[in-house]
BAGU-842381 format. One line per field, with one value per atom (N, C-alpha, C, O): residue number from 1; chain; atom name; z, y, x. Coordinates in steps of 0.1 Angstrom, whole numbers. Atoms other than C-alpha are relative to their C-alpha. Layout:
<rs>
resi	[NUM|...]
chain	[A|...]
name	[CA|...]
pz	[Z|...]
py	[Y|...]
px	[X|...]
</rs>
This chain:
<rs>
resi	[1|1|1|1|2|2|2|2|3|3|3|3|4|4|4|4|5|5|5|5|6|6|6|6|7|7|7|7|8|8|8|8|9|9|9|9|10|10|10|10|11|11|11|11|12|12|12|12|13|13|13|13|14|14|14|14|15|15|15|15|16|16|16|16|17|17|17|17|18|18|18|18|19|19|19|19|20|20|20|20|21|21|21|21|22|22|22|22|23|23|23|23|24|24|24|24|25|25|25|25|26|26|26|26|27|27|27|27|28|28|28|28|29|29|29|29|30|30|30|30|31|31|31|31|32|32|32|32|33|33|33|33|34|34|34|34|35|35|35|35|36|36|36|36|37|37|37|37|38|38|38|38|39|39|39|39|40|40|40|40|41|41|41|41|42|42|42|42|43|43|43|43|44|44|44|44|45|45|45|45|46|46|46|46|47|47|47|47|48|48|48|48|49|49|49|49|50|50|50|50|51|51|51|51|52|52|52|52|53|53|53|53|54|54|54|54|55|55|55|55|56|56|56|56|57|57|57|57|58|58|58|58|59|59|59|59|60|60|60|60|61|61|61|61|62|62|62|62|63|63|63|63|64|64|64|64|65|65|65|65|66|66|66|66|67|67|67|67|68|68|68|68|69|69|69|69|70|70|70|70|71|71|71|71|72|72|72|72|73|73|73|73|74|74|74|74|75|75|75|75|76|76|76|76|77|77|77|77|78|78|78|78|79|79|79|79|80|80|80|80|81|81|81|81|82|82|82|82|83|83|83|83|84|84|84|84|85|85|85|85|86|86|86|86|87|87|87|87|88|88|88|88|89|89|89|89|90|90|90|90|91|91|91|91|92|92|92|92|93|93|93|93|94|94|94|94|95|95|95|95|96|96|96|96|97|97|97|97|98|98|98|98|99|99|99|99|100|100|100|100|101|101|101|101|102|102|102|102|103|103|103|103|104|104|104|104|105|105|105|105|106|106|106|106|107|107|107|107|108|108|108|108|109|109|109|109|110|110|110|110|111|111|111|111|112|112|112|112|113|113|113|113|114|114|114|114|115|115|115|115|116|116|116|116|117|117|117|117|118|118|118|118|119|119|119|119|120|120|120|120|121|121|121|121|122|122|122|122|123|123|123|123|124|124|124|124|125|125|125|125|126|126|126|126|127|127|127|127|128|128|128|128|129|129|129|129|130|130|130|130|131|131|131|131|132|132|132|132|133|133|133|133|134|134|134|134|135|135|135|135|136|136|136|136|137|137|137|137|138|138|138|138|139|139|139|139|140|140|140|140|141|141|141|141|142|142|142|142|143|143|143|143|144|144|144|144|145|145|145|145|146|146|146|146|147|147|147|147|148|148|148|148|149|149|149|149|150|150|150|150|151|151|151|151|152|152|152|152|153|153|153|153|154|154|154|154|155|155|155|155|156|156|156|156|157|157|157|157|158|158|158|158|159|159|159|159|160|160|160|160|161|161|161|161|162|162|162|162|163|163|163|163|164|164|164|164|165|165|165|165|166|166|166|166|167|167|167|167|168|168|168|168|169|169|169|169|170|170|170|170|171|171|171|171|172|172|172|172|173|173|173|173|174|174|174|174|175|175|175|175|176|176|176|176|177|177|177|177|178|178|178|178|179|179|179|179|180|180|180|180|181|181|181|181|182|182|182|182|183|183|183|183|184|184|184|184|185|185|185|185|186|186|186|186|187|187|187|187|188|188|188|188|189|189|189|189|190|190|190|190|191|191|191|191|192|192|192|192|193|193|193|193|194|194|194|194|195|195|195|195|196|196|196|196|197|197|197|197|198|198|198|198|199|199|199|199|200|200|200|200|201|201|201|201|202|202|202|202|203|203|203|203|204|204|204|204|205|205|205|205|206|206|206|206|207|207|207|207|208|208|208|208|209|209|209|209|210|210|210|210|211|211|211|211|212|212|212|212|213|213|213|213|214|214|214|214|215|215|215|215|216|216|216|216|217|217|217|217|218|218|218|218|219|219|219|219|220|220|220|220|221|221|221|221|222|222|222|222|223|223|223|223|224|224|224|224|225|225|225|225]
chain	[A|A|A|A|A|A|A|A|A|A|A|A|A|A|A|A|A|A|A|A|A|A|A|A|A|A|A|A|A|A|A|A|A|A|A|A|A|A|A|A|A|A|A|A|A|A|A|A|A|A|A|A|A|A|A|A|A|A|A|A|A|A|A|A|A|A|A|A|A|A|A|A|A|A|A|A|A|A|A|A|A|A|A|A|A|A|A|A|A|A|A|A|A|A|A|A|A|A|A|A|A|A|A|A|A|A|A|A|A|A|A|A|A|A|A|A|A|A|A|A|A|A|A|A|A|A|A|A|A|A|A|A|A|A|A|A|A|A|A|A|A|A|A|A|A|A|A|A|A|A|A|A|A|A|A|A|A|A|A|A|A|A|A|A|A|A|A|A|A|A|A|A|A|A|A|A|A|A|A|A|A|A|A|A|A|A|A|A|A|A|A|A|A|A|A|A|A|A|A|A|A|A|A|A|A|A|A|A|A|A|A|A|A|A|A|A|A|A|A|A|A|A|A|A|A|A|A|A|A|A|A|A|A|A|A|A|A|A|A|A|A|A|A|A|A|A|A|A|A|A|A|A|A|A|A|A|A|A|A|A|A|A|A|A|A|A|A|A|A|A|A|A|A|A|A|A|A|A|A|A|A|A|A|A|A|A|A|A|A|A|A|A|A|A|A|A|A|A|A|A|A|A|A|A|A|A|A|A|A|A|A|A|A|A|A|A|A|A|A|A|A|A|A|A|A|A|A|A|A|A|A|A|A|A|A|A|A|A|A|A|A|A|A|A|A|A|A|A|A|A|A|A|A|A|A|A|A|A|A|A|A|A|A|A|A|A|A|A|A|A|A|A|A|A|A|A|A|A|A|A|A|A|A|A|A|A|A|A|A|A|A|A|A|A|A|A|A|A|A|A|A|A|A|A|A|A|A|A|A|A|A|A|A|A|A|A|A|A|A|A|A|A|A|A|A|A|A|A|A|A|A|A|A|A|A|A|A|A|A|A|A|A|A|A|A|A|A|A|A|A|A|A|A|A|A|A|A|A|A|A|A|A|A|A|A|A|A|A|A|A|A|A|A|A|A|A|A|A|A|A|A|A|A|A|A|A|A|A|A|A|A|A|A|A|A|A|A|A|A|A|A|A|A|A|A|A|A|A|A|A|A|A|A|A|A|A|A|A|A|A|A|A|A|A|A|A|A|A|A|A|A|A|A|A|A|A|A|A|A|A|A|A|A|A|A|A|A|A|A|A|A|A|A|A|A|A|A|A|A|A|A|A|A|A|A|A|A|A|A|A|A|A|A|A|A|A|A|A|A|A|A|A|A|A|A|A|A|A|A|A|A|A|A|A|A|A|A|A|A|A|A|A|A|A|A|A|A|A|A|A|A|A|A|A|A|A|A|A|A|A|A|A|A|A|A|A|A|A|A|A|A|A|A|A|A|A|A|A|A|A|A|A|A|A|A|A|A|A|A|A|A|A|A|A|A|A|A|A|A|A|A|A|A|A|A|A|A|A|A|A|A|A|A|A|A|A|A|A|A|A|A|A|A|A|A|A|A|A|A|A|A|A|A|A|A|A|A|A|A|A|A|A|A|A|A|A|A|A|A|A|A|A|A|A|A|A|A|A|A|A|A|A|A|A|A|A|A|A|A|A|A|A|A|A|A|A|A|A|A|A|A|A|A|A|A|A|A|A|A|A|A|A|A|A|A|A|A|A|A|A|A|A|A|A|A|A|A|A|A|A|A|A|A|A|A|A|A|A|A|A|A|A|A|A|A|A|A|A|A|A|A|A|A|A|A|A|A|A|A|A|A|A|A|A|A|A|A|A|A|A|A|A|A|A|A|A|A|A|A|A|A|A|A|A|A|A|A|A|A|A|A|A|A|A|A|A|A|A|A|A|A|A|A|A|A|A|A|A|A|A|A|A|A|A|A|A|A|A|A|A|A|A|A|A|A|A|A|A|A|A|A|A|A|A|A|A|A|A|A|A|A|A|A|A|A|A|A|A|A|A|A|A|A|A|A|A|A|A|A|A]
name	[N|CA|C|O|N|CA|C|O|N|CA|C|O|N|CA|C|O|N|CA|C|O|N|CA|C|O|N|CA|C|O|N|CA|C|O|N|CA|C|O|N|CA|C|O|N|CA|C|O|N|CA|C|O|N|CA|C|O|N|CA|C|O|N|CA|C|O|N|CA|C|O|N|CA|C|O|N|CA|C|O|N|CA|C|O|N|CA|C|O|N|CA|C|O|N|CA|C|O|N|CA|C|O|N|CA|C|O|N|CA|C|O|N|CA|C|O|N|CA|C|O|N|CA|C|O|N|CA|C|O|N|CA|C|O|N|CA|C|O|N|CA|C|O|N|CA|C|O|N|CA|C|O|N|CA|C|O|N|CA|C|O|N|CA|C|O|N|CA|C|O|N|CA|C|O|N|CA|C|O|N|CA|C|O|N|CA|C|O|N|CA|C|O|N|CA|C|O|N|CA|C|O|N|CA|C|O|N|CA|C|O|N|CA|C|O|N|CA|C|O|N|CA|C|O|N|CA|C|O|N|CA|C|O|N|CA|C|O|N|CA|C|O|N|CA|C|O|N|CA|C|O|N|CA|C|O|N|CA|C|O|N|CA|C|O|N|CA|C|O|N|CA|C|O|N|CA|C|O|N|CA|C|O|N|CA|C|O|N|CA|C|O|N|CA|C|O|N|CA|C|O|N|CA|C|O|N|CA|C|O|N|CA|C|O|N|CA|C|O|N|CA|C|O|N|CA|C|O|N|CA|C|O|N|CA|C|O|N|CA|C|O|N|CA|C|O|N|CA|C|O|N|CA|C|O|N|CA|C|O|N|CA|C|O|N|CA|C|O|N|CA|C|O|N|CA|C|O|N|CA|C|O|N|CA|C|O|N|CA|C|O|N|CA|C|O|N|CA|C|O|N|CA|C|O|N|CA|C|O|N|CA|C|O|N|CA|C|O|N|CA|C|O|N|CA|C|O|N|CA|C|O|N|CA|C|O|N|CA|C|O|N|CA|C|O|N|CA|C|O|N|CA|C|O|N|CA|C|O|N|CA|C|O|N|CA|C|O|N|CA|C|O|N|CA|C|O|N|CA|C|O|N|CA|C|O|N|CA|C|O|N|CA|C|O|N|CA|C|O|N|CA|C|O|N|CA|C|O|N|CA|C|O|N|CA|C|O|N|CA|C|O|N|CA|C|O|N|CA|C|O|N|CA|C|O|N|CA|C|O|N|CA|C|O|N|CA|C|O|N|CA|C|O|N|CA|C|O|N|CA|C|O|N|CA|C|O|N|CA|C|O|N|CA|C|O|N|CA|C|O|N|CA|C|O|N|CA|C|O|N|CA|C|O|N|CA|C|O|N|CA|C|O|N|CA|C|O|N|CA|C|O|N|CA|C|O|N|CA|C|O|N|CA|C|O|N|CA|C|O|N|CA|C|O|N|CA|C|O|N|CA|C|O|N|CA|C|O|N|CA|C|O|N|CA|C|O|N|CA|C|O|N|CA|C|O|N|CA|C|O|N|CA|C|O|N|CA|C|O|N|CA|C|O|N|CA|C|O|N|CA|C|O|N|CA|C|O|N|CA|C|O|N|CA|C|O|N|CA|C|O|N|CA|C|O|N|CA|C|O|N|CA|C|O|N|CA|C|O|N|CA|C|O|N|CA|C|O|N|CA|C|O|N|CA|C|O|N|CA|C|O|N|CA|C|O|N|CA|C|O|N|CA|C|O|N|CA|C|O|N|CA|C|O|N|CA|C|O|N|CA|C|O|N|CA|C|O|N|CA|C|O|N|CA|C|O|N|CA|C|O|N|CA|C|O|N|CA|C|O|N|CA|C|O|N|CA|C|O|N|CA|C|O|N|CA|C|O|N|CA|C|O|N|CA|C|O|N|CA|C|O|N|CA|C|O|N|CA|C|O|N|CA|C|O|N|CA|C|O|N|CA|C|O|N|CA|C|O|N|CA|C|O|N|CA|C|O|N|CA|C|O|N|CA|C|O|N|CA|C|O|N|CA|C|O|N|CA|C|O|N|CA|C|O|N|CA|C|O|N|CA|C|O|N|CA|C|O|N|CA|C|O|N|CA|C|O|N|CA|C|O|N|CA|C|O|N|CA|C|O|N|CA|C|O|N|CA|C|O|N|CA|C|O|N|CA|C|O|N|CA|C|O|N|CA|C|O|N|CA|C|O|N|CA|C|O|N|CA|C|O|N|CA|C|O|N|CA|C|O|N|CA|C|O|N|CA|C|O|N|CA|C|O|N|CA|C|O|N|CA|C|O]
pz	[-11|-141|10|10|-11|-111|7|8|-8|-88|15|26|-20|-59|7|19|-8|-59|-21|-32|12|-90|-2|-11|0|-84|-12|-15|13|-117|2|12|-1|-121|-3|-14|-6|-105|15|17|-9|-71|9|7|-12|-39|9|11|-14|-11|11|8|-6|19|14|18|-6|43|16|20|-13|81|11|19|-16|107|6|9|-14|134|8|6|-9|167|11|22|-10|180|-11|-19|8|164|-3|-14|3|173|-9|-14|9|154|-15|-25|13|126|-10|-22|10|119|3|-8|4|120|-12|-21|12|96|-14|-24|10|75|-6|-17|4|72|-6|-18|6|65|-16|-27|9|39|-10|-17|8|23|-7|-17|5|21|-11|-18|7|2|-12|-23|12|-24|-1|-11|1|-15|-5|-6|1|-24|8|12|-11|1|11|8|-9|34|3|-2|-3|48|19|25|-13|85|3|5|-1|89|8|19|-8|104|15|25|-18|135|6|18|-6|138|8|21|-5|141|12|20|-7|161|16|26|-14|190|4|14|-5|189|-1|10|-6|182|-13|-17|9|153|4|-2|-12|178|3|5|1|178|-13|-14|15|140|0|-12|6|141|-1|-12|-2|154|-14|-18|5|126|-18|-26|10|97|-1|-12|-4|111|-4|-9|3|107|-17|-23|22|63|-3|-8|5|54|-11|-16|13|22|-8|-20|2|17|2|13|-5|13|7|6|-7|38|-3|-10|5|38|16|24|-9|65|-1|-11|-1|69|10|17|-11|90|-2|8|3|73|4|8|-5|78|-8|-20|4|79|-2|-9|1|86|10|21|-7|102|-7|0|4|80|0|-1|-1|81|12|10|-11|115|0|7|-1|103|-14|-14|11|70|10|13|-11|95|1|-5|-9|119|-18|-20|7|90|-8|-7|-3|78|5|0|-9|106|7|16|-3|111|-10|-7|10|79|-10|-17|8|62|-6|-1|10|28|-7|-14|4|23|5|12|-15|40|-9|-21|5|32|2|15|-4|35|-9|-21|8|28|-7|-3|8|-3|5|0|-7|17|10|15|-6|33|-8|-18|3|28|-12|-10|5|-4|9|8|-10|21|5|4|-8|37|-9|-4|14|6|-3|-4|2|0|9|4|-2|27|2|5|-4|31|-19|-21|9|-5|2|-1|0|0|10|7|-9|29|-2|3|2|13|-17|-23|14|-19|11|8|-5|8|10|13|-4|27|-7|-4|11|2|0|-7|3|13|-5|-3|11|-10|10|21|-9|-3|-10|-23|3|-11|-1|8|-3|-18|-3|-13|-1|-7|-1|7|4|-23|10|10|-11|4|5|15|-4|9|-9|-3|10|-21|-12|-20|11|-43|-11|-20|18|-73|-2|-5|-2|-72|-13|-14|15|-111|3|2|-2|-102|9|8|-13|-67|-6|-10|9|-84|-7|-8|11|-112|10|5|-10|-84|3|-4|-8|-62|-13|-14|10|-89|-5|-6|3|-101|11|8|-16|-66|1|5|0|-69|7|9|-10|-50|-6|-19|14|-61|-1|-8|2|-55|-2|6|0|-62|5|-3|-2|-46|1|7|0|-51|15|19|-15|-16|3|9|-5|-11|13|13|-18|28|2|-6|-3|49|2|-2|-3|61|-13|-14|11|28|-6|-12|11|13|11|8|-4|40|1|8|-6|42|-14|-15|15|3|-10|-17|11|-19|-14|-22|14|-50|-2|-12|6|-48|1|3|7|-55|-10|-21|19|-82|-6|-16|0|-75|-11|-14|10|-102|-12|-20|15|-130|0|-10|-2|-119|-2|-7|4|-123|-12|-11|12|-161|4|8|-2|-155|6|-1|-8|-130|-8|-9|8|-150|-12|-17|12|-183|8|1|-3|-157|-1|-7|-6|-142|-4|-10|3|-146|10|10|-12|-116|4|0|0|-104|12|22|-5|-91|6|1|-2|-66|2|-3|1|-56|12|12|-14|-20|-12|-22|8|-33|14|25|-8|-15|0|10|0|-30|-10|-14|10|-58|-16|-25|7|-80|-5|-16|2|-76|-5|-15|2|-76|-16|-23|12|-110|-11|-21|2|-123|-1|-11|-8|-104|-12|-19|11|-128|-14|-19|14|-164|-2|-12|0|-154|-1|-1|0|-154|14|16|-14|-117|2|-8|-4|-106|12|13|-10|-74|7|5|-2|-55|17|21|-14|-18|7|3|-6|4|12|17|-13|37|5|-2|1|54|-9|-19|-7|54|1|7|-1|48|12|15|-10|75|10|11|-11|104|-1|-10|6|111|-9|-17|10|94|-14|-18|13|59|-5|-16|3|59|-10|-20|12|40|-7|-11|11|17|-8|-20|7|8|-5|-14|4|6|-16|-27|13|-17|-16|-28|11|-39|-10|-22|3|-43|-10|-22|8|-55|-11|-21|11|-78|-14|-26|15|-96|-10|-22|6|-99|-4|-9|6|-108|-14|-23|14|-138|-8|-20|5|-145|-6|-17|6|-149|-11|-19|13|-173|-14|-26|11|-195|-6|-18|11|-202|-3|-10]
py	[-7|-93|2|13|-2|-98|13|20|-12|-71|-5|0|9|-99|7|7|-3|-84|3|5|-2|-79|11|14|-14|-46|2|-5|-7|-26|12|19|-7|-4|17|22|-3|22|-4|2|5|3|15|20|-15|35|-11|-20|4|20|11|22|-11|39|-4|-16|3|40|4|15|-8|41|0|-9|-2|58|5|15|-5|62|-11|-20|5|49|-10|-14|8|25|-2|5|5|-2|3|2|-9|13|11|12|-11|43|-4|3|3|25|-10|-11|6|4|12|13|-17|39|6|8|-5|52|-10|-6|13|17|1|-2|-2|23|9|8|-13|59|-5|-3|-3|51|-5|2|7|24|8|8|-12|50|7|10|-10|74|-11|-4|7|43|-1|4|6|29|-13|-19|17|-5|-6|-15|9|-18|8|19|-5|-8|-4|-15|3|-7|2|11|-7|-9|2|-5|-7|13|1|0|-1|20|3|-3|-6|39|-11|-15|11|13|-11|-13|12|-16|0|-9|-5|3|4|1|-1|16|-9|-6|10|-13|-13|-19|9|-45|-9|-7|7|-69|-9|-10|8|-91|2|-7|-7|-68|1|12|-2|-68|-10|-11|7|-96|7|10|-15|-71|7|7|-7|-53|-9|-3|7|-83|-6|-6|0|-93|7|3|-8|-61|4|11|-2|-62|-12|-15|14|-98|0|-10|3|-89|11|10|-10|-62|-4|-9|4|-67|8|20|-14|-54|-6|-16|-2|-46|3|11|-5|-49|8|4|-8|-21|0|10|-2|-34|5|6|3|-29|-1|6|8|-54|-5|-8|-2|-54|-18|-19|5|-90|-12|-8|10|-126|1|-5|-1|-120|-12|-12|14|-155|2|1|-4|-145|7|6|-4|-119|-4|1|7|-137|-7|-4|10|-166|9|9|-3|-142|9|6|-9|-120|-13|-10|12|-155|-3|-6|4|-163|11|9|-12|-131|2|8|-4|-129|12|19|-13|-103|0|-5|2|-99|-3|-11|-5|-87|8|18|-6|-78|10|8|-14|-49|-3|-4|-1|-54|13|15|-10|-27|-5|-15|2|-28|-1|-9|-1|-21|-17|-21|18|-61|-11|-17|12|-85|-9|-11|5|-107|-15|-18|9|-138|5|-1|-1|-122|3|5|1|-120|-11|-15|14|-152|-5|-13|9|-166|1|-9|-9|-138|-6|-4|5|-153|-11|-14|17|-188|-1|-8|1|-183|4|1|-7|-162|-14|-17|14|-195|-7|-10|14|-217|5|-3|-4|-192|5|3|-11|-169|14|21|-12|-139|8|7|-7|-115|9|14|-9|-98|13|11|-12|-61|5|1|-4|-43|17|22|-11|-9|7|5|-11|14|8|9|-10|38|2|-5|-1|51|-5|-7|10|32|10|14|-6|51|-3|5|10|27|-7|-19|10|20|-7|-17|17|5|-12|-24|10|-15|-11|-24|11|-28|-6|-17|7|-34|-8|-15|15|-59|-9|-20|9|-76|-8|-17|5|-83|-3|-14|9|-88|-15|-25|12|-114|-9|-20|7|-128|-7|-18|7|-131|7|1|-9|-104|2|1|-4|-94|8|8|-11|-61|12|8|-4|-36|18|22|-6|-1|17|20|-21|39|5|5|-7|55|15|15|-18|96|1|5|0|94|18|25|-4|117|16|27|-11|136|12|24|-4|141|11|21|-5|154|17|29|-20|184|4|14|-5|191|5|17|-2|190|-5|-15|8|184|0|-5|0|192|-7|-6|11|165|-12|-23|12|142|-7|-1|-1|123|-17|-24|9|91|-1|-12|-3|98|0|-9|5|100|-9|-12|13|69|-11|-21|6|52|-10|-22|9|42|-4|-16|11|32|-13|-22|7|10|-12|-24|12|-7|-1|-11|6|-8|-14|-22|8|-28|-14|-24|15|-54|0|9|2|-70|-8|-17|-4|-67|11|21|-10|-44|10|7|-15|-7|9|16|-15|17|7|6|-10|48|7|7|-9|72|16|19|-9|102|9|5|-9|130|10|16|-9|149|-6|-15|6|143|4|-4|0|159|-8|-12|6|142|-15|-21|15|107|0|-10|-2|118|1|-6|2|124|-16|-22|13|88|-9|-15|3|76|2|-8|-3|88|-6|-10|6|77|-21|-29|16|40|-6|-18|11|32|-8|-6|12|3|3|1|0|10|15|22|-16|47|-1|-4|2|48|19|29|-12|79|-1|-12|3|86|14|21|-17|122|7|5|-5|144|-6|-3|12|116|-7|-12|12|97|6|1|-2|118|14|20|-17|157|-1|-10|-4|176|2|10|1|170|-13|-18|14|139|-9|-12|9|117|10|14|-6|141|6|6|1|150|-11|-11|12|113|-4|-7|5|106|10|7|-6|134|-6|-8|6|120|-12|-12|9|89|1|-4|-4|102|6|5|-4|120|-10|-11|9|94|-12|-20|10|68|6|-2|-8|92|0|-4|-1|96|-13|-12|9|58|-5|-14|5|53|11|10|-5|78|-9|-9|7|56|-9|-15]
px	[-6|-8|-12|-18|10|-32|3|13|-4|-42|-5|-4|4|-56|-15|-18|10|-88|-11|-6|10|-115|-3|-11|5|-116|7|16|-8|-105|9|7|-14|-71|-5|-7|-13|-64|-10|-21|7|-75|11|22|-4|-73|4|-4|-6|-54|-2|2|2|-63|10|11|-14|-33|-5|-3|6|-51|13|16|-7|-22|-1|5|3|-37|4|12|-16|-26|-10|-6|8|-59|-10|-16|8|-78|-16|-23|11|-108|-5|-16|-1|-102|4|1|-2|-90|-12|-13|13|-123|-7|-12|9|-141|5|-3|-1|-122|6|13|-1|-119|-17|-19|12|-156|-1|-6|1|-155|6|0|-9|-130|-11|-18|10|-153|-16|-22|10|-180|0|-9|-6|-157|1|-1|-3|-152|14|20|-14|-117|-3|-14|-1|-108|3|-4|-3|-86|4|7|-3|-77|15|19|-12|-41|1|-4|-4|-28|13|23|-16|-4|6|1|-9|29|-2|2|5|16|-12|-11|4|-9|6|6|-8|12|9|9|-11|40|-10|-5|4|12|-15|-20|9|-18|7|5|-2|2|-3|-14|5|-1|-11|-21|8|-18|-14|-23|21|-53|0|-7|4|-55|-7|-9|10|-79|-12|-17|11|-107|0|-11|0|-99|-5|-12|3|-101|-15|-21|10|-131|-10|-21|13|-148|-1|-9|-1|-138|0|11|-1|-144|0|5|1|-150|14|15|-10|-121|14|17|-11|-86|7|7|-7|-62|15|17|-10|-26|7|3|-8|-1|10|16|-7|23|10|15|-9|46|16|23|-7|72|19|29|-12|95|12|12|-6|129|12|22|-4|141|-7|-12|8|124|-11|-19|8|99|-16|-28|11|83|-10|-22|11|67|-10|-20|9|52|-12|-24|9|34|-11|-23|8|25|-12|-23|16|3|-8|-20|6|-9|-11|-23|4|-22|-11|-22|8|-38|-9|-18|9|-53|-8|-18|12|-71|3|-5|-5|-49|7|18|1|-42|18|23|-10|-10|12|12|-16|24|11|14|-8|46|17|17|-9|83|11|12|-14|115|7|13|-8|130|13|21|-16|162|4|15|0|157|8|5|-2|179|-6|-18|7|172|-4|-15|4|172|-14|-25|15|145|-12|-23|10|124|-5|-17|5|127|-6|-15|10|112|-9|-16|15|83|-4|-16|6|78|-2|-13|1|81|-12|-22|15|54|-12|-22|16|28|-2|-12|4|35|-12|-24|4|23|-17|-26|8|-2|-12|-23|6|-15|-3|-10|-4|-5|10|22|-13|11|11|10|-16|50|-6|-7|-7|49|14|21|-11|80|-1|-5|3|81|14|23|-12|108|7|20|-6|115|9|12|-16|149|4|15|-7|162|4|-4|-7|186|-1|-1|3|182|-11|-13|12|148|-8|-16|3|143|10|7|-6|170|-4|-4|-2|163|-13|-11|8|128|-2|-12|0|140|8|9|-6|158|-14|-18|11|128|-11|-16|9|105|3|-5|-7|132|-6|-11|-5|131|-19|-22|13|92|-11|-21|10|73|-11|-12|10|41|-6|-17|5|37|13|22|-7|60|-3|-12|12|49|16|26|-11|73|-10|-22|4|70|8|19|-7|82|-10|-21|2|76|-11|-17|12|55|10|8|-9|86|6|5|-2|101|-7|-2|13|70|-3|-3|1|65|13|13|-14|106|1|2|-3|111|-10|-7|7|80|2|-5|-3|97|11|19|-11|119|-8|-3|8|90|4|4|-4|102|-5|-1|4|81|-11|-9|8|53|10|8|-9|81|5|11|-10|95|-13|-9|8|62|2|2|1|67|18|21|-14|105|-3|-4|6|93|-11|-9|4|67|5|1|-8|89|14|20|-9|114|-9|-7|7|87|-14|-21|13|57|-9|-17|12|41|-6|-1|6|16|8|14|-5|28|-7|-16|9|17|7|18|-9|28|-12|-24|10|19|-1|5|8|0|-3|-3|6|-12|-13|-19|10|-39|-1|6|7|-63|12|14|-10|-36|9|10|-4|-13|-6|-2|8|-35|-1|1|5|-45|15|13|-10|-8|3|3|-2|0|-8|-1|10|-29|2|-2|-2|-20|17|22|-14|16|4|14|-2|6|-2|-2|3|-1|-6|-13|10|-21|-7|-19|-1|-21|-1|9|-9|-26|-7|-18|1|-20|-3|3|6|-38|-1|-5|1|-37|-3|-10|6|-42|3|10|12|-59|-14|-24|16|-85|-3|-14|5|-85|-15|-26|9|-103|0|5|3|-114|-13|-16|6|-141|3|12|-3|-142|5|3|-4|-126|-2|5|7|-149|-2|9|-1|-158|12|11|-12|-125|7|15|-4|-117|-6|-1|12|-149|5|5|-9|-133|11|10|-9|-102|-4|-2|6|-119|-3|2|5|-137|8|8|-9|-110|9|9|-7|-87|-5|3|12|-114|-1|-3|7|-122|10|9|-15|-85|4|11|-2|-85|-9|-6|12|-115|3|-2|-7|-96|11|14|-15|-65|-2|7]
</rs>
């Protein structure tokens, strides 16, 4: 079960949404400092710089994999193509997508080699929809409790228990959004592969060192299991 990178499990995904590419190789570096693995460009990225300036951005991590966050809901082949041609690693699409559109964001990253994520979010039956798209060929499979969610109702988290269902369905690798070193660490003993972080890390006083924290716990967390 590859993880598309040599790094060892539990790889930190660092989720940058902010709203200008500038700002996001600053804190693509920061992150790197703190001891992430891969970098992501996220929703607010995409939505207010443009997939179009993400080369700037691959550019500045040649040796780092990144992660598009566009996620996409349908035409998907277009966005494999540029991601492709931009130098970037990995494309995100909604579990809530069409299996048509699966297939051909898979059939394009067969022929490109960039990987299809499938991001749970909103999905009522998410072991299920999971052995689907696994079926279907994806190669990441990733539990998402949103941003909104998480300050409206954080005790209806219930993505950390859903972890091991999740990998007792598939046998592909699993992440899961996280919010604090706590949780990350939970996220970790539950079997994740994958643990996605985003504020309070990105920018502000304290930033990197609260990032470099994080790391550190859930790094420790994984040399336990």
């Amino acid at each position: 079960m590859a993880i598309h990178s040599d790094v060892e499990r539990p790889v930190v995904q660092l989720c940058i949404d902010v709203t200008s590419v500038d700002t996001a190789i600053e804190v693509g570096r920061m992150g790197l400092r703190a001891g992430v693995d891969w970098l992501e460009l996220g929703t607010p990225l995409v939505a207010f710089a443009g997939i179009n300036s993400f080369g700037e951005f691959a550019e500045a991590f040649p040796d780092t994999v990144t992660f598009l966050d566009g996620k996409v809901m349908d035409a998907s082949g277009r966005y494999m193509e540029s991601a492709a041609e931009l130098g970037i690693d990995l494309v995100c699409l909604c579990a809530s997508a069409t299996d048509a559109t699966f297939r051909v964001a898979i059939a394009a990253g067969r022929t490109s080699g960039v990987k299809v994520v499938a991001d749970l979010y909103g999905i009522d039956t998410p072991v299920a929809r999971a052995t689907e798209l696994a079926a279907l060929g994806v190669d990441y499979i990733y539990l998402h409790y949103g941003y909104d969610q998480q300050n409206e109702t954080p005790e209806g988290n219930r993505t950390i228990d859903q972890i091991r269902e999740i990998k007792d369905a598939v046998d592909v690798p699993v992440g899961v959004v996280t919010f604090d070193p706590e949780t990350g660490v939970r996220a970790v003993e539950a079997g994740a592969d994958i643990l996605l972080v985003s504020h309070p890390y990105l920018v502000g006083d304290g930033a990197e060192a609260g990032l470099a924290d994080y790391v550190q716990q859930v790094k420790a967390a994984g040399s336990r299991r």
